[in-house]
C-alpha positions as CSV (number, residue, x, y, z in Angstrom):
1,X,-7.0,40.2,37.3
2,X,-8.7,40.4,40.3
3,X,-10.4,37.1,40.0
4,X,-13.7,35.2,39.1
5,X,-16.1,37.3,40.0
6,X,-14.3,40.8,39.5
7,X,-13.5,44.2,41.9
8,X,-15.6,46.7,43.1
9,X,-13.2,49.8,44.1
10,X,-16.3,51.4,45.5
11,X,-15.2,55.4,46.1
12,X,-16.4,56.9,49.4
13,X,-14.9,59.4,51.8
14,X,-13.7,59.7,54.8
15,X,-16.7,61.6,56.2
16,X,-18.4,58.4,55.8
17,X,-16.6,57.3,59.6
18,X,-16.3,61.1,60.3
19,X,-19.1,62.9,59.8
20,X,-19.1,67.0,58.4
21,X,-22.2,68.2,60.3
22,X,-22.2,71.1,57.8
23,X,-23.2,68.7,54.6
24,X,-25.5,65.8,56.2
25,X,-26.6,64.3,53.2
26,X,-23.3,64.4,52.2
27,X,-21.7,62.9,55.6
28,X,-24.8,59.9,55.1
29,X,-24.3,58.9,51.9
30,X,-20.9,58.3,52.1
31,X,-21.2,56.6,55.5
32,X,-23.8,54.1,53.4
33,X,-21.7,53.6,50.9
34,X,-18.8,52.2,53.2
35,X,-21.5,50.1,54.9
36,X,-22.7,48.8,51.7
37,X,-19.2,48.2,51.0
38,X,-18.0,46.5,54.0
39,X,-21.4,44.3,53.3
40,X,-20.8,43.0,50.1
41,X,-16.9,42.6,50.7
42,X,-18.3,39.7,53.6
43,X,-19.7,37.9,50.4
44,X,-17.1,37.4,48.7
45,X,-16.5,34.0,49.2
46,X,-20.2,33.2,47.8
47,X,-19.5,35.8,44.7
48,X,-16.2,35.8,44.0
49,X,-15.9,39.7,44.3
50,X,-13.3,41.6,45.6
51,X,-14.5,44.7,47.2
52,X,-13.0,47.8,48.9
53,X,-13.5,51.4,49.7
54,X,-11.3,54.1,48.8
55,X,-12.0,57.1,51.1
56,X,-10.0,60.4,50.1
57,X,-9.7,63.3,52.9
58,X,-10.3,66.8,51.9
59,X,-8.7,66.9,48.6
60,X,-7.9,70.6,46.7
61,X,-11.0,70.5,44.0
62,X,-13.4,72.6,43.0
63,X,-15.8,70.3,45.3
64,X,-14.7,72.2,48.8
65,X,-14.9,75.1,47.1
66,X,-18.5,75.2,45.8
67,X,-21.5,73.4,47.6
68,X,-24.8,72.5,46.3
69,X,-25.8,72.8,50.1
70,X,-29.2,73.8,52.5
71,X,-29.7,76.5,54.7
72,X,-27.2,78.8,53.1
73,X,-24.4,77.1,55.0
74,X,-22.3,77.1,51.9
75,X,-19.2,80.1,52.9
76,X,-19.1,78.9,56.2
77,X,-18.5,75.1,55.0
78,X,-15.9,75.7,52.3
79,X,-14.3,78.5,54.8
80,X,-14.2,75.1,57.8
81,X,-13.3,72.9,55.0
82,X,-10.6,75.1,54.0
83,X,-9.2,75.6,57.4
84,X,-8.3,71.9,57.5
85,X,-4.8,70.5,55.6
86,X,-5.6,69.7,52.4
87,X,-4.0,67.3,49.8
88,X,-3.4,67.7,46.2
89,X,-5.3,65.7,43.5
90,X,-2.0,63.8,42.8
91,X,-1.2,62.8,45.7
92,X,-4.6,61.3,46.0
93,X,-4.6,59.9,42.7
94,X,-1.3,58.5,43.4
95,X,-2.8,56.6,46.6
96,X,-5.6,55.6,44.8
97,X,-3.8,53.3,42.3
98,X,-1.8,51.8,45.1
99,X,-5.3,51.0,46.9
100,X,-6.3,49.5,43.6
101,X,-3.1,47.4,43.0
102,X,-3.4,46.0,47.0
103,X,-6.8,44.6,45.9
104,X,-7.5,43.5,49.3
105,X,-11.2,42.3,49.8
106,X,-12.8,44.5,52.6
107,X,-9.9,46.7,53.1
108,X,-10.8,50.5,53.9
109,X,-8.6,52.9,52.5
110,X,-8.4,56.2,54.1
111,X,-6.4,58.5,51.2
112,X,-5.1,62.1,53.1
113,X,-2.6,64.2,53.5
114,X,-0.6,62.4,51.1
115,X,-0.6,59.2,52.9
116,X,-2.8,55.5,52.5
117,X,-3.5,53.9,55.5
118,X,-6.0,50.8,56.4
119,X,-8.2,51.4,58.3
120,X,-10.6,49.4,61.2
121,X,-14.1,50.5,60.9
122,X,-16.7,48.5,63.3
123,X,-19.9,50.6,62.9
């Protein structure tokens, strides 16, 4: 349904436009995702494809928890993590289909607390 050339619902995060210094590699692959993203979504009108970027906040999994991290930085990242609000996995799941149903091209999608917002993101 969402057109000729199809949707890419490209998952990211939200450290991709706020970095966690604590997990780099982490922080930069999610910040090329969204750029990679944000790239393709200016071609749509050559392609056809819909693309946006779903960005969930710290969400309660087993992911803040455990880190395949450097430096042994791990307790001291999951306890900063943890210090922040969190949401549940439902309510980002929740957010996530509503992203998906907008189906705007180039939109980005910041999923947290229990709330989906646009966003503007000019990096």
């Amino acid at each position: 349904k969402g057109g000729p050339g199809g949707v890419i619902a490209d998952i990211c995060s939200v450290t991709g436009f706020n970095s966690i210094y604590q997990v780099p590699v982490y922080s930069a692959s999610k910040a090329a995702a969204l750029s990679f993203t944000s790239s393709l979504a200016k071609l749509a009108h050559i392609t056809g494809v819909t693309v946006y970027s779903i960005n969930p906040g710290i969400t309660d999994t087993t992911l803040v928890h455990k880190f395949n991290s450097w430096l042994d930085v791990e307790p001291q990242v999951a306890e900063k993590l943890l210090g922040h609000p969190t949401q549940t996995s439902l309510a980002c799941a929740q957010n996530f289909v509503k992203a998906i149903e907008a189906n705007k091209n180039g939109a980005i999608w910041k999923l947290d607390l229990g709330r989906l917002d646009e966003i503007e993101w000019t990096k």
